[in-house]
BALUMDO-776557 format. One record per residue (C-alpha): residue in one letter; x, y, z. Coordinates in steps of 0.5 Angstrom, whole numbers, padded with zeros to 4 digits, always signed. Example, Ala and Ser with C-alpha at 12.3 -4.5 7.8 and 13.67 -1.06 7.14 Angstrom:
2
a+0025-0009+0016 s+0027-0002+0014 
//
This chain:
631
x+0012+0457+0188 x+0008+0463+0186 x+0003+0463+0180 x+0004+0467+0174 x+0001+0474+0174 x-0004+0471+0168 x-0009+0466+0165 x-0009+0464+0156 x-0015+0464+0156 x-0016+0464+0147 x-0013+0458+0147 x-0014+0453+0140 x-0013+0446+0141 x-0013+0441+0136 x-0020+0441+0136 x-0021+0446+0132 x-0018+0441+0127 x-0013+0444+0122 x-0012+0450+0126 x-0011+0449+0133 x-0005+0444+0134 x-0004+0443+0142 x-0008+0437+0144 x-0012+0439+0150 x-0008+0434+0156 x-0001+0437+0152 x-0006+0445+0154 x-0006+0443+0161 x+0002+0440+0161 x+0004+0446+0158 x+0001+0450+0163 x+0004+0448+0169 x+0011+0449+0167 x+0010+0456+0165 x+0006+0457+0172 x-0001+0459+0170 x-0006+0458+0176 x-0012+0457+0169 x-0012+0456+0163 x-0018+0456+0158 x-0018+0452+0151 x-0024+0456+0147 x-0025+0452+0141 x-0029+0454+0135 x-0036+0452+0136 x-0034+0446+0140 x-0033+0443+0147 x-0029+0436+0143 x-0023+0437+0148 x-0026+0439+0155 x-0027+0432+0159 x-0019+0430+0158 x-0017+0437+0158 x-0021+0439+0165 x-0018+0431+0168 x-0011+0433+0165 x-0011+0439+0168 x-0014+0437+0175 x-0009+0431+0176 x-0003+0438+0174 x-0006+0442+0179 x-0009+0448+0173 x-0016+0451+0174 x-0019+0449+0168 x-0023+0454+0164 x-0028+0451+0160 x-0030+0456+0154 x-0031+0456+0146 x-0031+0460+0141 x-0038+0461+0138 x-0040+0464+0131 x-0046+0469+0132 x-0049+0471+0125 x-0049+0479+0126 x-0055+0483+0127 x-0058+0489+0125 x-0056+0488+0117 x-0060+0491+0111 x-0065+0488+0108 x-0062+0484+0102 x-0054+0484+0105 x-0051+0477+0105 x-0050+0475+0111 x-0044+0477+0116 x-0040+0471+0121 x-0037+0474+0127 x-0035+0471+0134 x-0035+0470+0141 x-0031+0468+0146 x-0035+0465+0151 x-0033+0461+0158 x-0038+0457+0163 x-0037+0461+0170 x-0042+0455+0174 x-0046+0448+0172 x-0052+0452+0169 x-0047+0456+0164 x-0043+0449+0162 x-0051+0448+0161 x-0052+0453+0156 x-0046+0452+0153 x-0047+0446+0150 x-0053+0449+0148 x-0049+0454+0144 x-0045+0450+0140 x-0051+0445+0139 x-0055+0449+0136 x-0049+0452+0132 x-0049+0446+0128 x-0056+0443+0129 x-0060+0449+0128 x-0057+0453+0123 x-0058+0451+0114 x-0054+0446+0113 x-0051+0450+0106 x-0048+0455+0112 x-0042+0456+0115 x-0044+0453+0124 x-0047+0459+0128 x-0053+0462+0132 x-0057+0467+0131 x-0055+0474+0135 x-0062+0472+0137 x-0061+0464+0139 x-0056+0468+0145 x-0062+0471+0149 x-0064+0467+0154 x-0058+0463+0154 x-0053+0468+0157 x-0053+0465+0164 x-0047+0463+0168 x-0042+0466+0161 x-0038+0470+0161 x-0037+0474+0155 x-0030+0477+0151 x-0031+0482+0145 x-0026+0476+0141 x-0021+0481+0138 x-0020+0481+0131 x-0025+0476+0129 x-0031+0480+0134 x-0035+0484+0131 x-0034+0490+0135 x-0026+0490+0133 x-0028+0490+0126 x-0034+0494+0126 x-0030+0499+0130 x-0024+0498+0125 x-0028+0500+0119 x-0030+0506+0123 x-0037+0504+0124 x-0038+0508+0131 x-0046+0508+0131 x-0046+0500+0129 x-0041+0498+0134 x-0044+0502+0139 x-0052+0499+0137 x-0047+0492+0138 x-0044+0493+0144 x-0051+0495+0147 x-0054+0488+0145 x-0047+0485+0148 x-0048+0488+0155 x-0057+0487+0155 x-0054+0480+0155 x-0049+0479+0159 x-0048+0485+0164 x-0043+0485+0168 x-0041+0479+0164 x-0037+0482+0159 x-0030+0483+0158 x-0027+0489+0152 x-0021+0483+0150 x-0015+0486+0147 x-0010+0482+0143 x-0003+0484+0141 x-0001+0480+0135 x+0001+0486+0130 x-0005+0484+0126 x-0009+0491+0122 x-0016+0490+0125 x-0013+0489+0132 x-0009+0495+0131 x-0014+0500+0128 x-0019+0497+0133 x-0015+0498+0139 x-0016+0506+0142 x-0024+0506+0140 x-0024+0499+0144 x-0021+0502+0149 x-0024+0509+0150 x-0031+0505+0148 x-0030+0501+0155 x-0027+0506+0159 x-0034+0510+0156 x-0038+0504+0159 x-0034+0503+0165 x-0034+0495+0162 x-0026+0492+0163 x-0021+0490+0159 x-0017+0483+0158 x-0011+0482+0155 x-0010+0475+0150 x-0006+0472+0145 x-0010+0467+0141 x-0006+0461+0141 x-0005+0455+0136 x+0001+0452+0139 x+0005+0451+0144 x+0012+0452+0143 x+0014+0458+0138 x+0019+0452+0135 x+0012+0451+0133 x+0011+0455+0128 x+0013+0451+0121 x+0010+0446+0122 x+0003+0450+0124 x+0005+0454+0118 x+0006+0447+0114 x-0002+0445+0117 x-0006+0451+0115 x-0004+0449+0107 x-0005+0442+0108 x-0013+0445+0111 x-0012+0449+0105 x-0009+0444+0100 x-0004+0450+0098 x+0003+0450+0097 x+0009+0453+0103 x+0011+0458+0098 x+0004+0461+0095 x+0004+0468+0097 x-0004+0467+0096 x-0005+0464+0103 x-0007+0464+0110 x+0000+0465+0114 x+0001+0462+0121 x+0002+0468+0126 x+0010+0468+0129 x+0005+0470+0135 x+0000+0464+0135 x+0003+0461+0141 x+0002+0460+0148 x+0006+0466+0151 x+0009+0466+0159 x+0006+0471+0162 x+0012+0475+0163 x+0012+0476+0155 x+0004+0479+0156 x+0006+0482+0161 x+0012+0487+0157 x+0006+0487+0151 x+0001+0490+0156 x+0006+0494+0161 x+0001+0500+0159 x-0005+0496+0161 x-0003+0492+0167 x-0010+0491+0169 x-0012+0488+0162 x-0007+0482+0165 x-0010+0483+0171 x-0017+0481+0169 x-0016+0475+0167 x-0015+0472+0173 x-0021+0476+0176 x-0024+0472+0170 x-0022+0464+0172 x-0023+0466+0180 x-0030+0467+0177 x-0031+0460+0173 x-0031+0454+0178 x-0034+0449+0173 x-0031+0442+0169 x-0034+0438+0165 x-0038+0434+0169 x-0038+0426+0170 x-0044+0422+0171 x-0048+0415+0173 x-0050+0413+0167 x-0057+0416+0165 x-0061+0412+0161 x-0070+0414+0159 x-0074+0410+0164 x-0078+0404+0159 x-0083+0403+0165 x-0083+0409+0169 x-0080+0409+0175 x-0074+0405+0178 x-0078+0400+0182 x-0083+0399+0175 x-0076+0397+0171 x-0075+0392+0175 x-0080+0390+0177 x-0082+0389+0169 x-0075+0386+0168 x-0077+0380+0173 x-0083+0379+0170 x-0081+0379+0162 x-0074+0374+0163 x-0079+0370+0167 x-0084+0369+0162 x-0080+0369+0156 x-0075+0364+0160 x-0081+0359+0160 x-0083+0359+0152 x-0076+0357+0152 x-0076+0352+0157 x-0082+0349+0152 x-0077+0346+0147 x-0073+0343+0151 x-0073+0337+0155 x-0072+0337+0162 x-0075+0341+0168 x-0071+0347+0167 x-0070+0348+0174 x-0063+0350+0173 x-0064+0354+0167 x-0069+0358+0173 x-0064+0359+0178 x-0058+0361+0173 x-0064+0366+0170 x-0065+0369+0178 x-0058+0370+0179 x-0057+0373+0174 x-0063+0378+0176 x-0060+0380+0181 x-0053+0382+0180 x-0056+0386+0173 x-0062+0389+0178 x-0056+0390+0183 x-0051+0393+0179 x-0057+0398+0176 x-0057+0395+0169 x-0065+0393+0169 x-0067+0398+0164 x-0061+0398+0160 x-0064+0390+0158 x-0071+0393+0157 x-0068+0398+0151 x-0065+0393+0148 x-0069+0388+0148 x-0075+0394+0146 x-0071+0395+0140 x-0070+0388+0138 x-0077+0386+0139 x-0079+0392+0134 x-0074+0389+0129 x-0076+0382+0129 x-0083+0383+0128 x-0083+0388+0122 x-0078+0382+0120 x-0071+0385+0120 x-0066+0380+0121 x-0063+0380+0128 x-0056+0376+0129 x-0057+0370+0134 x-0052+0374+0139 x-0045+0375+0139 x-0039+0376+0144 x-0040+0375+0152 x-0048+0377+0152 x-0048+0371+0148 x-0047+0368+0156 x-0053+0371+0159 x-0059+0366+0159 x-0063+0373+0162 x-0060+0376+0154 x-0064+0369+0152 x-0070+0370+0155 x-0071+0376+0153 x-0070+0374+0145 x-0063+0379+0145 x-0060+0373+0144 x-0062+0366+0140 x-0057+0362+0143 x-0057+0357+0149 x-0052+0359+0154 x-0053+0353+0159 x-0053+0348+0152 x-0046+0352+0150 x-0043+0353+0156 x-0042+0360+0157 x-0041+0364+0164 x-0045+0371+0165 x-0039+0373+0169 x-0036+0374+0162 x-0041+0380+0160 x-0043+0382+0167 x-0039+0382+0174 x-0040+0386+0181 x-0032+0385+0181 x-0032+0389+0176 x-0036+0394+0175 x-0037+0397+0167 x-0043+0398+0162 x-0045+0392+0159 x-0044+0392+0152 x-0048+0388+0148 x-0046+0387+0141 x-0051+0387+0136 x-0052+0385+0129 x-0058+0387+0124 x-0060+0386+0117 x-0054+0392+0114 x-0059+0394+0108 x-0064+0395+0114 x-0061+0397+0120 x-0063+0405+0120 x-0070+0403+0120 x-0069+0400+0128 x-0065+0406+0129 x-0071+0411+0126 x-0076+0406+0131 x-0071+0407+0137 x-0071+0416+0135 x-0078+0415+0134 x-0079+0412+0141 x-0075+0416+0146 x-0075+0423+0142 x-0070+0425+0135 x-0067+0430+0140 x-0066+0424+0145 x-0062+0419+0140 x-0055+0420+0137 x-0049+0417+0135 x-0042+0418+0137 x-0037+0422+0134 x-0029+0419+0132 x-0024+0423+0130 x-0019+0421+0124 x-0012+0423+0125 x-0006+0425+0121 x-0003+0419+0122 x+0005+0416+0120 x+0004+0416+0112 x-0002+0420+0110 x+0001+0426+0114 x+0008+0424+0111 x+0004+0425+0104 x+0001+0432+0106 x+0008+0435+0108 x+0010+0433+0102 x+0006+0436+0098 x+0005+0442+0101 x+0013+0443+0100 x+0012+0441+0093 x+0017+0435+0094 x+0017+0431+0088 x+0010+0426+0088 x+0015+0419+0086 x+0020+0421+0092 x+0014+0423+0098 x+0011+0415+0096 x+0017+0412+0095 x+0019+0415+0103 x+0011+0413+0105 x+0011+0406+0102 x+0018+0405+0106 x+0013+0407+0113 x+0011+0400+0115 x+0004+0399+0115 x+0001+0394+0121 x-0006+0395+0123 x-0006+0392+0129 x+0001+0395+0130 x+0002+0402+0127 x+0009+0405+0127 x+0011+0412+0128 x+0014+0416+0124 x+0020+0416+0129 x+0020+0409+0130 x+0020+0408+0123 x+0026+0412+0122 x+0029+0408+0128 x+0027+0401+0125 x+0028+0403+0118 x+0035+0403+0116 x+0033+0407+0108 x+0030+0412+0112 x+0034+0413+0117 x+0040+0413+0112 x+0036+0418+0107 x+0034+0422+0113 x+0041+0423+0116 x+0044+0424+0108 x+0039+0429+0105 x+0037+0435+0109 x+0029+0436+0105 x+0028+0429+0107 x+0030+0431+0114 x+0025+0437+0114 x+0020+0433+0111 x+0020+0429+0116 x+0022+0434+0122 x+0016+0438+0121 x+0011+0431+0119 x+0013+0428+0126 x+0011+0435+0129 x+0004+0434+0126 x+0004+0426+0127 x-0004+0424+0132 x-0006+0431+0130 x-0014+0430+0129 x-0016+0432+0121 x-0024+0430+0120 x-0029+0428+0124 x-0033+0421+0122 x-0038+0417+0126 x-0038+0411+0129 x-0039+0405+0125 x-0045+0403+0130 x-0045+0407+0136 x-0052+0410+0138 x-0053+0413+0145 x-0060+0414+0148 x-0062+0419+0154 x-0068+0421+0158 x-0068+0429+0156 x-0066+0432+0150 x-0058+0430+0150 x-0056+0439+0149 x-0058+0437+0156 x-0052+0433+0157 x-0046+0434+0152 x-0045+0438+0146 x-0047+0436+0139 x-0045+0435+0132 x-0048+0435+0126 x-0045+0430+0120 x-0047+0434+0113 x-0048+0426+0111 x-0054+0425+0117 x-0060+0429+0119 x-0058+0425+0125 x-0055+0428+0131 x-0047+0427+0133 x-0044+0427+0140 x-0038+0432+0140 x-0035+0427+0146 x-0032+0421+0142 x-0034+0414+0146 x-0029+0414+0152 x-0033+0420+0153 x-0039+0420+0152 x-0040+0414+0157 x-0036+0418+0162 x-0040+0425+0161 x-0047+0419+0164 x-0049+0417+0157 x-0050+0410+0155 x-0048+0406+0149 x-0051+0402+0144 x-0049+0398+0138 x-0053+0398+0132 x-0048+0393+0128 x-0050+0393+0121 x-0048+0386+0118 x-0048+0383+0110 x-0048+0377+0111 x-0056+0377+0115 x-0057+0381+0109 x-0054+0375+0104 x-0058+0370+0109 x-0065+0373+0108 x-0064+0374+0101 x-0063+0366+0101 x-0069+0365+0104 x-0073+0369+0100 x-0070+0365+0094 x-0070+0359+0097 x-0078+0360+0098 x-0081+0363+0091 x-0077+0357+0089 x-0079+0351+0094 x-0086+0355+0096 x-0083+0354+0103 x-0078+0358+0108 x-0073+0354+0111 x-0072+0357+0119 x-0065+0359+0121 x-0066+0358+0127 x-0069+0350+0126 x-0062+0349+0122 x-0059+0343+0126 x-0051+0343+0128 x-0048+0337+0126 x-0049+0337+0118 x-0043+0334+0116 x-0044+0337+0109 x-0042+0343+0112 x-0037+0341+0116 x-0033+0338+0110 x-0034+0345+0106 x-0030+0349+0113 x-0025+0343+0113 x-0023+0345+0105 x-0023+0353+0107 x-0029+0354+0102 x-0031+0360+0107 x-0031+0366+0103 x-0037+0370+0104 x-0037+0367+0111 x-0039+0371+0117 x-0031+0372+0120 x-0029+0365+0117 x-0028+0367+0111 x-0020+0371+0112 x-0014+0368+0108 x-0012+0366+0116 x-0018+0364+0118 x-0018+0360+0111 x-0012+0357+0113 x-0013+0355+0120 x-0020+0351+0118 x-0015+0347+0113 x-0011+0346+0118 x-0016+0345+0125 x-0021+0340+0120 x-0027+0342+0125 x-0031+0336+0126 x-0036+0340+0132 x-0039+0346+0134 x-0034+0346+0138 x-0029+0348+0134 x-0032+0352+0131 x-0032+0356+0138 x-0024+0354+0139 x-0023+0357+0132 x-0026+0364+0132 x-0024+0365+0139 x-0017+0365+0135 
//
């Protein structure tokens, strides 16, 4: 089948959260059936989306191109004038400007006063232009406004600088969408491209997919905006902000045909994905073979002073220990358990409190060796083929507890070893899910407060098993009732299913650090959370360890806090600490406590099940315990 004769190139996902309402595999999905060779998602100062939209669109057979839209300060403004934002559209050609990219968007929000809006400076551009392709950016560029205000000589200074930086690499984009500044603007942008000999592309910035779309776009720009629908004093959605097929482009460009033209000439020359990696981890002993060699060493030494405490020759703790060896040198994982036993190590000597060890790397007796864990695999029976397996290949995952009023101190020890640019956390996105988009909807239709909670209470609301707006109405015989018999009901749930899942904010990940070997612009765009001085992946975790980049939890945990706390009473009391460590496990005082469900402010024994499955079990062993918790 032949291809259409045009790429969207100034599509926003739902990653320019709010905004953009088309989710980057739906891009890729939606693409295909309209028979577009490319499509580009160009979100704002972000590349959120681009690992799933460039598998999505690898696996439909659509080139993907990678671009954002970056916000640039405009230069050259008088001394004492307020500062003026405008945009860039721009698209990686090739791995070094995928590199510069993220680089940009990084800088946009890392580099930039914490008070303002994301953006470069127009000086944060030079050297960083290689590989990109650059377009003009419509109405929201400053060349269609300036041009628009009848600022000749300034546009003419602005389009200067734009082709010193990018040459041959920049495109006069054209939009046609009936907006007064695209429309004042367009004779000069032409004429000052048919002056400069630079070409011409033709868009249609997008916010949705299909036009059925558009009330329910409209509907989320109030809820960004917390104004009502019927407002006349708001952002309005576009009756052409959605993705057109290309024999539409082609009637509103039929006067310029090679505008459309150019926007395959601009996808055949980006040839670039989002690109997946082995996990890239900094060398704790230089190279390689020093790594491995150190691990060896250390799990060796530090099994011995374990073996000191226990009877018995510890030859089978010796053999465990060496096969263990083996399989995580064998699977490349030597500096993974360096790092985290470094980080550990650290906090223990500055007297933070660690947890004894907590999930399948509680099996590992190398874990043990190293003090990452303080529990005895072999005395407790726990298979290391749980935590790691040449079987299946994965990143080992450990789960670490810390001292929760302290552990920003181990992260800040961790940022201070491997270089504050080196270390970040991990990005998670928070979605307009069933209730909570149902209360939105409604409040922006001015639909009575009483009748919207009274609807959202009626969703049922399982952590482990969310409904959905459309299962609800399937499984609720209220709500399919009301939705059938009274139409506003009916609109407000048309329009919030079409919002349903669509990302709202952006949140870090309770635990989740990850650490490179170079500066991690190098590797994936970054974030900044206004709460942290700490960088932020824009990759959420399933990404980011695609993209190369290993995770590391930093688990904060209240009860190691109550514990120390204890301790430190129990010592300015008695004149003596006890040591947790020394405590024995068969005390049967403590057992009765379990048996009688008298664990509130117990360490995942204190829930109302938990409470009742003690009750009924009556633990009367460690192993009991364990079979309790596994629950």
């Amino acid at each position: 089948m032949p291809h259409a004769s045009f790429v969207p190139l100034r599509i926003f996902s739902a990653y320019t959260m709010l905004e953009g309402a088309i989710d980057p595999k739906a891009v890729a999905k939606r693409a295909r059936e309209l028979g577009f060779p490319a499509a580009a998602i160009c979100d704002r100062n972000g590349l959120y989306g681009t690992m799933p939209f460039s598998d999505a669109c690898v696996a439909s057979g659509v080139q993907p191109v990678i671009g954002a839209l970056l916000c640039v300060a405009r230069p050259d403004l008088p001394q004492g004038a307020p500062p003026t934002f405008d945009w860039l559209a721009l698209y990686a050609q090739d791995a070094c400007g995928y590199d510069n990219l993220c680089a940009l968007v990084s800088a946009a929000h890392l580099d930039r006063p914490i008070e303002e809006q994301a953006h470069v400076s127009f000086d944060t551009l030079d050297g960083r232009t290689d590989g990109l392709i650059a377009l003009t950016a419509g109405a929201e560029g400053a060349l269609a406004r300036l041009l628009a205000e009848r600022q000749q000589a300034a546009a003419d200074v602005y389009a200067d600088r734009l082709q010193a930086l990018f040459r041959d690499r920049l495109y006069i984009e054209l939009s046609r969408r009936l907006d007064p500044v695209e429309g004042a603007a367009e004779p000069h942008l032409i004429a000052l491209a048919d002056g400069r000999g630079l070409p011409l592309i033709a868009t249609n910035p997008s916010c949705y997919a299909e036009e059925s779309f558009h009330e329910a776009h409209d509907v989320m720009l109030c809820i960004a905006a917390s104004a009502y629908v019927d407002s006349e004093e708001r952002t309005k959605s576009s009756l052409d902000a959605w993705i057109k097929p290309a024999h539409e482009m082609k009637r509103l460009f039929d006067d310029l045909p090679e505008a459309l033209a150019n926007t395959l000439v601009l996808a055949q020359r980006c040839a670039v994905a989002a690109p997946s990696r082995k996990p890239i981890l900094p060398s704790i002993a230089g190279d390689p073979t020093a790594v491995v060699e150190q691990l060896r060493a250390d799990a060796r030494t530090g099994l011995e002073a374990r073996l000191e405490k226990i009877a018995g020759d510890g030859e089978e703790y010796r053999t465990r220990l060496e096969f263990e060896l083996d399989v995580i040198t064998g699977m490349g994982f030597a500096g993974y358990f360096l790092i985290v036993a470094d980080f550990i190590k650290w906090a223990k000597d500055n007297n933070i409190p660690v947890g004894p060890g907590r999930g399948s790397g509680a099996g590992s007796v190398v874990a043990w060796s190293l003090t990452i864990t303080d529990l005895d695999p072999l005395k407790l029976g726990l298979l290391f083929e749980r935590f790691l397996n040449p079987d299946r290949v994965s990143m080992p995952d450990f789960d670490i507890d810390f001292c929760e009023t302290r552990r920003e101190e181990v992260i800040r020890y961790v940022q201070s070893k491997y270089g504050r640019d080196h270390v970040a956390q991990i990005i998670t996105f928070g979605r307009l899910k069933a209730r909570a988009v149902l209360k939105d909807t409604g409040r922006v239709l001015q639909m009575p407060y009483g009748q919207i909670d009274r609807l959202a209470k009626l969703v049922p609301n399982h952590p482990t098993d969310p409904w959905t707006l459309q299962r609800s109405l399937n499984g609720v015989a209220e709500l399919a009732s009301e939705y059938r018999s009274d139409r506003e009901v009916r609109r407000l749930f048309d329009l919030a299913m079409k919002l349903e899942g669509l990302p709202r904010h952006v949140s870090t990940h309770a635990a989740g650090v990850v650490i490179a070997d170079r500066p991690l612009d190098q590797l994936v765009p970054l974030y900044r959370d206004p709460r942290s001085d700490m960088p932020v992946t824009q990759f959420d975790m399933k990404y980011v360890e695609a993209a190369g980049l290993v995770k590391f939890d930093f688990l904060g945990l209240k009860t190691l806090s109550v514990l120390q706390r204890a301790q430190d009473l129990i010592e300015a009391r008695e004149g003596h600490r006890p040591g947790l460590d020394a405590l024995e496990w068969d005390d049967e005082a403590v057992y009765a406590l379990l048996a009688r469900g008298d664990t509130v402010g117990v360490f995942q024994m204190e829930s109302e099940g938990m409470r009742r499955a003690l009750v009924g079990v009556r633990p009367s062993a460690f192993g009991d315990i364990i079979a309790i918790g596994a629950l």
